[in-house]
N, CA, C and O atoms as a printed pandas DataFrame, in Angstrom:
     atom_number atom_name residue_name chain_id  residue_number  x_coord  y_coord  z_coord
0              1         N          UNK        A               1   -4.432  -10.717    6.984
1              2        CA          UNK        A               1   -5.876  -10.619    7.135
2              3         C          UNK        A               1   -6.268  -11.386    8.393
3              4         O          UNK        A               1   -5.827  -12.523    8.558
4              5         N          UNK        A               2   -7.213  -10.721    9.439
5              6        CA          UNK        A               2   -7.585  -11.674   10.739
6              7         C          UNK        A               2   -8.929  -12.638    9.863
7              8         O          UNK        A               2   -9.364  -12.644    8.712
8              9         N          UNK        A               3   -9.190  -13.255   10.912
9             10        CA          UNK        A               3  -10.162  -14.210   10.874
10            11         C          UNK        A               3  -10.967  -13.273   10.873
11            12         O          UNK        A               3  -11.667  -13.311    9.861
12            13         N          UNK        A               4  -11.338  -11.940   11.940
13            14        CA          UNK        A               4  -12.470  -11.151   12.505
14            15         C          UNK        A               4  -12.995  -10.410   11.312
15            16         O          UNK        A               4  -14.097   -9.863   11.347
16            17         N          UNK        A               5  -12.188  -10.384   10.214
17            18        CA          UNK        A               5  -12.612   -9.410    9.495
18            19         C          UNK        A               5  -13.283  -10.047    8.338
19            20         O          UNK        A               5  -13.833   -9.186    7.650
20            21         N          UNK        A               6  -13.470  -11.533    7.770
21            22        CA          UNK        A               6  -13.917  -12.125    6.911
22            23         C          UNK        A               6  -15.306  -12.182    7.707
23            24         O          UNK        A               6  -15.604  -12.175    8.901
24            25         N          UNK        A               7  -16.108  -12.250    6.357
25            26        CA          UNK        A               7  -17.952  -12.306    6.225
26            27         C          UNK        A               7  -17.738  -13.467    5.949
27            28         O          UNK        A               7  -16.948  -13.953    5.140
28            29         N          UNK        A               8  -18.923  -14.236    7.083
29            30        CA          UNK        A               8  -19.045  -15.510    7.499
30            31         C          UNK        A               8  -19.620  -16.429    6.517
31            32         O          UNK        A               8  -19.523  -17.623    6.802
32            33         N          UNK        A               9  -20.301  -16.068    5.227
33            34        CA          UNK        A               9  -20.685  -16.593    4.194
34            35         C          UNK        A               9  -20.092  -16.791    3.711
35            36         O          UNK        A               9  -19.226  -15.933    3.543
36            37         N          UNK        A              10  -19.942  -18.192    2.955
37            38        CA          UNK        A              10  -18.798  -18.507    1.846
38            39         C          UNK        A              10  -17.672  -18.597    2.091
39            40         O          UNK        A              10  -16.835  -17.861    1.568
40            41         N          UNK        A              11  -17.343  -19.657    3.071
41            42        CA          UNK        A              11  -16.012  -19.903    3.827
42            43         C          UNK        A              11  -16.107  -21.144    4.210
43            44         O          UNK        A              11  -17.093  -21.583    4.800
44            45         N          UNK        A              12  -15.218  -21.735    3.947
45            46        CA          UNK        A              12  -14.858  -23.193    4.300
46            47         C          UNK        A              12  -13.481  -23.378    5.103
47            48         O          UNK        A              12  -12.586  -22.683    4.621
48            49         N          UNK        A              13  -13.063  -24.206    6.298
49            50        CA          UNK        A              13  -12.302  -24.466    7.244
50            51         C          UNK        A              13  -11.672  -25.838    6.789
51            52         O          UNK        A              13  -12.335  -26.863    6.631
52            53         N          UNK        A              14  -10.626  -25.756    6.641
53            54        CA          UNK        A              14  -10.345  -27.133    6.061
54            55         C          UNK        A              14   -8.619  -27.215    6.227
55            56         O          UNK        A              14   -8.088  -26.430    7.013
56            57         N          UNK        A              15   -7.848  -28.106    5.523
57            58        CA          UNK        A              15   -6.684  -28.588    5.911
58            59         C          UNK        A              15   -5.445  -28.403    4.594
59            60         O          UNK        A              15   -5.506  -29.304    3.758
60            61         N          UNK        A              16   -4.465  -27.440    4.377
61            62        CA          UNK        A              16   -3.968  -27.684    3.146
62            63         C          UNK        A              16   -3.398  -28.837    2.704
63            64         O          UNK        A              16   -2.274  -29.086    3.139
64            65         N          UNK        A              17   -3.882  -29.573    1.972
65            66        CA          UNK        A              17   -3.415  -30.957    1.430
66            67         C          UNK        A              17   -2.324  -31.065    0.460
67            68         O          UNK        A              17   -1.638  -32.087    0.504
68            69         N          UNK        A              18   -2.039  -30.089   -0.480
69            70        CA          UNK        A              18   -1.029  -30.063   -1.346
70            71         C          UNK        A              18   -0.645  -28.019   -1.475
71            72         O          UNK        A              18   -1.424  -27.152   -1.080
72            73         N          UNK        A              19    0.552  -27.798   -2.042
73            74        CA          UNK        A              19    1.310  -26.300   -2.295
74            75         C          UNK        A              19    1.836  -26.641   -3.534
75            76         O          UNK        A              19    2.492  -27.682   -3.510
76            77         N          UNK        A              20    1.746  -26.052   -4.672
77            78        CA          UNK        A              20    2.210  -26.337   -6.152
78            79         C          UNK        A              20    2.716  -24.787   -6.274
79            80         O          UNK        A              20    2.117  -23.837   -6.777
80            81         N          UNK        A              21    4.316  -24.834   -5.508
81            82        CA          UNK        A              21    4.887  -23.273   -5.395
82            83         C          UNK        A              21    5.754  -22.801   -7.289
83            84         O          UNK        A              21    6.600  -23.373   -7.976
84            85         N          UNK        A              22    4.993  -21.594   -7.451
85            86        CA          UNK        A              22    5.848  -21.155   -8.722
86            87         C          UNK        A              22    6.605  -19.887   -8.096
87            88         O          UNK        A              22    6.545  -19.406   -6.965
88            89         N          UNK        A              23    7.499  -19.436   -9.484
89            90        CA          UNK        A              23    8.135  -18.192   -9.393
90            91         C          UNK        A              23    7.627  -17.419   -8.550
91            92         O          UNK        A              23    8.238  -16.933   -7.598
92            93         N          UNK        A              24    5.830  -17.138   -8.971
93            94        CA          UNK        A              24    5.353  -15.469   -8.608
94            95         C          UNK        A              24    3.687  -16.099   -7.419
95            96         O          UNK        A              24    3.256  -15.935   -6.277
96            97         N          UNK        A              25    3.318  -16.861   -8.739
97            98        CA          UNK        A              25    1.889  -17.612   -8.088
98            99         C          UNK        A              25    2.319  -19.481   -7.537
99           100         O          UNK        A              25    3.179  -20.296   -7.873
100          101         N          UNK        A              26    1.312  -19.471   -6.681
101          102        CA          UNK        A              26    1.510  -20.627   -6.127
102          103         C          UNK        A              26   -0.146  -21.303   -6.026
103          104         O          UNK        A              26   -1.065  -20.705   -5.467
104          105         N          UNK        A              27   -0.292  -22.736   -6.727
105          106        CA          UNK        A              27   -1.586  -23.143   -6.652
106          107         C          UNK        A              27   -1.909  -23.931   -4.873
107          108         O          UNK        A              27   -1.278  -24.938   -4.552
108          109         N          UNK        A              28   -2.750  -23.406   -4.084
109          110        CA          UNK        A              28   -2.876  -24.477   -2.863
110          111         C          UNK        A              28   -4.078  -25.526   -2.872
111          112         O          UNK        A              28   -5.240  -25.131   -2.966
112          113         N          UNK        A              29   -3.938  -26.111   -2.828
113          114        CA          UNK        A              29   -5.547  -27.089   -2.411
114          115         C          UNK        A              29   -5.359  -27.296   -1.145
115          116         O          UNK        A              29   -4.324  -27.567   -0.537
116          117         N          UNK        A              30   -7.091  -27.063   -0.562
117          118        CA          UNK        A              30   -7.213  -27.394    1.017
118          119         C          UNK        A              30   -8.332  -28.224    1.068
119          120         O          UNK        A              30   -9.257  -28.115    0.263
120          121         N          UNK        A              31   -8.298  -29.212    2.148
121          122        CA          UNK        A              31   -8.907  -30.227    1.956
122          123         C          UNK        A              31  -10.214  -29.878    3.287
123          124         O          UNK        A              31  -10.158  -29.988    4.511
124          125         N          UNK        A              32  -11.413  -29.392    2.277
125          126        CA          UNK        A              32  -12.848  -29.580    3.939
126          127         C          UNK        A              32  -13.694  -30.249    3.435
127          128         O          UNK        A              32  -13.924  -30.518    2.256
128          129         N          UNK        A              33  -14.140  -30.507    4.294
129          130        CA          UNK        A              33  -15.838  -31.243    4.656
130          131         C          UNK        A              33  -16.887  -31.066    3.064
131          132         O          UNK        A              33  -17.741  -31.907    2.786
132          133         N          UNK        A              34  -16.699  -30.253    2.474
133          134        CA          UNK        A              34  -17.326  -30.163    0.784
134          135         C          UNK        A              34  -16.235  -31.055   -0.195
135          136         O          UNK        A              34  -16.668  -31.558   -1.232
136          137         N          UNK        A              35  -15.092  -31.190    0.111
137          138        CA          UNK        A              35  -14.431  -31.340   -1.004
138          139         C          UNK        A              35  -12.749  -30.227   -0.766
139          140         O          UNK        A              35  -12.265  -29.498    0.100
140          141         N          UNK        A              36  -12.424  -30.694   -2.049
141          142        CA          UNK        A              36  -11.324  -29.393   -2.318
142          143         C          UNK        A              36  -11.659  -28.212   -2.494
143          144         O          UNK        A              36  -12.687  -28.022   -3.144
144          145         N          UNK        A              37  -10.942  -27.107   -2.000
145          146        CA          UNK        A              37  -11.084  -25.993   -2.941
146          147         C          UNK        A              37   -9.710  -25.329   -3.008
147          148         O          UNK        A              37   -8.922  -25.344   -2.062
148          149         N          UNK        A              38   -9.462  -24.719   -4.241
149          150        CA          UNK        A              38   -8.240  -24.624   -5.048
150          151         C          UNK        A              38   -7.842  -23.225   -4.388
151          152         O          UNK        A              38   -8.643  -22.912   -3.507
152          153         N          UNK        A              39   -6.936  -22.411   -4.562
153          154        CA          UNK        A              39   -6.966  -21.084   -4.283
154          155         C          UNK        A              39   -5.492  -20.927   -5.262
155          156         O          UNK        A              39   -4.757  -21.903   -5.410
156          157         N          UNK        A              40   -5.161  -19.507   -5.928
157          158        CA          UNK        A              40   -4.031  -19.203   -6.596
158          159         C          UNK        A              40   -3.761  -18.058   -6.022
159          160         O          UNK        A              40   -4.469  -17.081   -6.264
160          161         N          UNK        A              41   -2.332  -17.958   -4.874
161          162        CA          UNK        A              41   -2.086  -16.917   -4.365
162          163         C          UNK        A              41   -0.532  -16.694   -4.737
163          164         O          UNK        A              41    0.146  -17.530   -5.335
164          165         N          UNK        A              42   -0.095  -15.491   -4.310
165          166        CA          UNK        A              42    1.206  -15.191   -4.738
166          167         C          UNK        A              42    2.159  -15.842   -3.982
167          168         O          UNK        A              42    1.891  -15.679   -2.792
168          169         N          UNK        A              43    3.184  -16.529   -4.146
169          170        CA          UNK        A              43    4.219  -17.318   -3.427
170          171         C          UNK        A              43    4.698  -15.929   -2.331
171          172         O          UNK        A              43    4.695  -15.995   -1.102
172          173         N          UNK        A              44    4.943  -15.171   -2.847
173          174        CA          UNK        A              44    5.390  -14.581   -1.445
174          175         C          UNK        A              44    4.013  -14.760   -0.212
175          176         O          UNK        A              44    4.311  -15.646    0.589
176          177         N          UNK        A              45    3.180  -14.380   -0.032
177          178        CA          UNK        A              45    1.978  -15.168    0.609
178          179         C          UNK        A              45    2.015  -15.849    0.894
179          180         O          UNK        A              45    1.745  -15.736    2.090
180          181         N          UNK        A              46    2.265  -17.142    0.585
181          182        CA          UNK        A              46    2.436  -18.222    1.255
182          183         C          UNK        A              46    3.848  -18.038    2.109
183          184         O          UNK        A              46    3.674  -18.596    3.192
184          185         N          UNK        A              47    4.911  -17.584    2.049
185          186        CA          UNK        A              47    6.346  -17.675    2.604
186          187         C          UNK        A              47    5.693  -16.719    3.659
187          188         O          UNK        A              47    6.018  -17.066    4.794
188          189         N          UNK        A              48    4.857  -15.602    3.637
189          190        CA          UNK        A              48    4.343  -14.486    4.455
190          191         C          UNK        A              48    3.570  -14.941    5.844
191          192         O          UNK        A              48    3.750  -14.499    6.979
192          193         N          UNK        A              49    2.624  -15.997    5.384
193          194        CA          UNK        A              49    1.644  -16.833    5.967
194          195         C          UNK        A              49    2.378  -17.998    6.474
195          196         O          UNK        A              49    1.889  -18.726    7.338
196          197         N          UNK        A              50    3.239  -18.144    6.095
197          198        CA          UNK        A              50    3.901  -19.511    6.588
198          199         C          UNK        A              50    2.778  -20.895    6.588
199          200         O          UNK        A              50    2.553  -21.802    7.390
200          201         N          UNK        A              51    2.327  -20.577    5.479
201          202        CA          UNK        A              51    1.626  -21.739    4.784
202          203         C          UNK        A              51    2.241  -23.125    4.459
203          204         O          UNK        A              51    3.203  -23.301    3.711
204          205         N          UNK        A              52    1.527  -24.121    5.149
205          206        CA          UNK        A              52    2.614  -25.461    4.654
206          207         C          UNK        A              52    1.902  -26.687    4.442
207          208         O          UNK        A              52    1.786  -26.870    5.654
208          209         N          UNK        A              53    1.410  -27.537    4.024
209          210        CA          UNK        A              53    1.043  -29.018    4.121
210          211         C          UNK        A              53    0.691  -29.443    5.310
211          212         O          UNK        A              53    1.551  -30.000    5.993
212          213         N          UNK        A              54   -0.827  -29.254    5.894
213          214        CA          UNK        A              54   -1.386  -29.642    7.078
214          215         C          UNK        A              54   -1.645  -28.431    8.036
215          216         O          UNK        A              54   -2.097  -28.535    9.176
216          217         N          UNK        A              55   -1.212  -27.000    7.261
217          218        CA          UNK        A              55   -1.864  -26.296    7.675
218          219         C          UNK        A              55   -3.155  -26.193    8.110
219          220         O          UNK        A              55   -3.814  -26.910    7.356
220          221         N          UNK        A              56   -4.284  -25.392    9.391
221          222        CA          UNK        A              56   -5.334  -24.933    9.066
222          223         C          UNK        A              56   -5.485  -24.059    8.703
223          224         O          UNK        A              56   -4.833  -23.174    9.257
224          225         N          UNK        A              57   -6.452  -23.598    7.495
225          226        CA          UNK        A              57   -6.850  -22.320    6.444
226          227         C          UNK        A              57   -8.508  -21.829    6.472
227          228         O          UNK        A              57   -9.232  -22.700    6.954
228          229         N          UNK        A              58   -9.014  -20.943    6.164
229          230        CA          UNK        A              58  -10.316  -20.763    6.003
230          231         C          UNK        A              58   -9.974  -20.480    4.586
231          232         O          UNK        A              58   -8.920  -19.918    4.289
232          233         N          UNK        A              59  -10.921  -20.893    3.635
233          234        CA          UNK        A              59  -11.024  -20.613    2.589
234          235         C          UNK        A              59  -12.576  -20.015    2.366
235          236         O          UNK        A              59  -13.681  -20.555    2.434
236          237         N          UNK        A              60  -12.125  -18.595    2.059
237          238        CA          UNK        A              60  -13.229  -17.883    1.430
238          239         C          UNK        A              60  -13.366  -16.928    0.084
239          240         O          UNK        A              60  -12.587  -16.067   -0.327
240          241         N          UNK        A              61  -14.546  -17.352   -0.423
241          242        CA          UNK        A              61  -14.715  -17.176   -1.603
242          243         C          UNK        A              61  -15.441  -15.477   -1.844
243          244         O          UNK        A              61  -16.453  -15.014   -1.317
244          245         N          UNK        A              62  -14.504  -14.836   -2.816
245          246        CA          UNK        A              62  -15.779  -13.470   -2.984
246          247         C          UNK        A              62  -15.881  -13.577   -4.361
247          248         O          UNK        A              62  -15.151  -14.348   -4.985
248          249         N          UNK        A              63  -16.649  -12.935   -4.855
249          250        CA          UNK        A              63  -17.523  -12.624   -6.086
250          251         C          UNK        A              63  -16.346  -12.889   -7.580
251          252         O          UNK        A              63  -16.503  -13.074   -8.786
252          253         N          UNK        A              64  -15.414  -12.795   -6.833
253          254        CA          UNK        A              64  -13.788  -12.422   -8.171
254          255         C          UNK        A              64  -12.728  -13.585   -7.719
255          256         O          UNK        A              64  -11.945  -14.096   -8.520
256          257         N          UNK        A              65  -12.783  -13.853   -6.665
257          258        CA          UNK        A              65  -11.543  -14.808   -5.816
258          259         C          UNK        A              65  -11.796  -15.707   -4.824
259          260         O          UNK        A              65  -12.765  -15.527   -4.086
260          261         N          UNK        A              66  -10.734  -17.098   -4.627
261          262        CA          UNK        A              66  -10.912  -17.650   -3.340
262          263         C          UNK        A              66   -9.683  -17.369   -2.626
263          264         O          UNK        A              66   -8.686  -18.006   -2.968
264          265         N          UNK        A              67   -9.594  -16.557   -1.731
265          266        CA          UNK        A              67   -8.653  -16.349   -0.177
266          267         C          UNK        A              67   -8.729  -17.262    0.957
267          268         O          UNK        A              67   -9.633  -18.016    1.318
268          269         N          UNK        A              68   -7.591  -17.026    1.427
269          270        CA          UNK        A              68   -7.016  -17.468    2.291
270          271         C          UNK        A              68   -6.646  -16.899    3.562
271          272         O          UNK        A              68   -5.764  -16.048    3.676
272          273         N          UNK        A              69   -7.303  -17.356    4.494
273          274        CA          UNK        A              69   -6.620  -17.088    6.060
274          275         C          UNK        A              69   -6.254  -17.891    7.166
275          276         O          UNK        A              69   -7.050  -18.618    7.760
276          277         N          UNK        A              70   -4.766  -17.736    7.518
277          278        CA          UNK        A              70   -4.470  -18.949    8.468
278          279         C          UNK        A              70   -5.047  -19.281    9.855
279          280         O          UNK        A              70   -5.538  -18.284   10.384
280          281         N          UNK        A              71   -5.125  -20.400   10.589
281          282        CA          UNK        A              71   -5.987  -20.449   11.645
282          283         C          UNK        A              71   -5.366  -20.505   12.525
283          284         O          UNK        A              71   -5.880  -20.561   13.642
């Protein structure tokens, strides 16, 4: 997913602070300017994204989910 294509509402820029990797799902917390926010994505996703501890992420929220896009 690009950055260009997320709606600018409901998105937070922040830092991944912890990866709690399972089998299938993997819990991330990223650390912004509000606080935490949690996200539950599929471990392959993260190995895809090359997601790691001190990553930058946008975390955005829709109506059903919070996603993830790397910066």
């Amino acid at each position: 997913m690009s950055i260009k294509s997320i709606n600018v509402r409901n998105q937070f820029r922040g830092t991944i602070s912890e990866i709690i990797e399972g089998p299938v799902l993997s819990e991330i917390d990223v650390a912004t300017p509000s606080g935490i926010v949690t996200s539950v994505i599929t471990t392959r996703s993260v190995k895809d994204l090359e997601l790691a501890v001190g990553s930058e992420v946008i975390a955005f929220v829709k109506s059903t989910e919070v996603s993830l896009a790397k910066l």
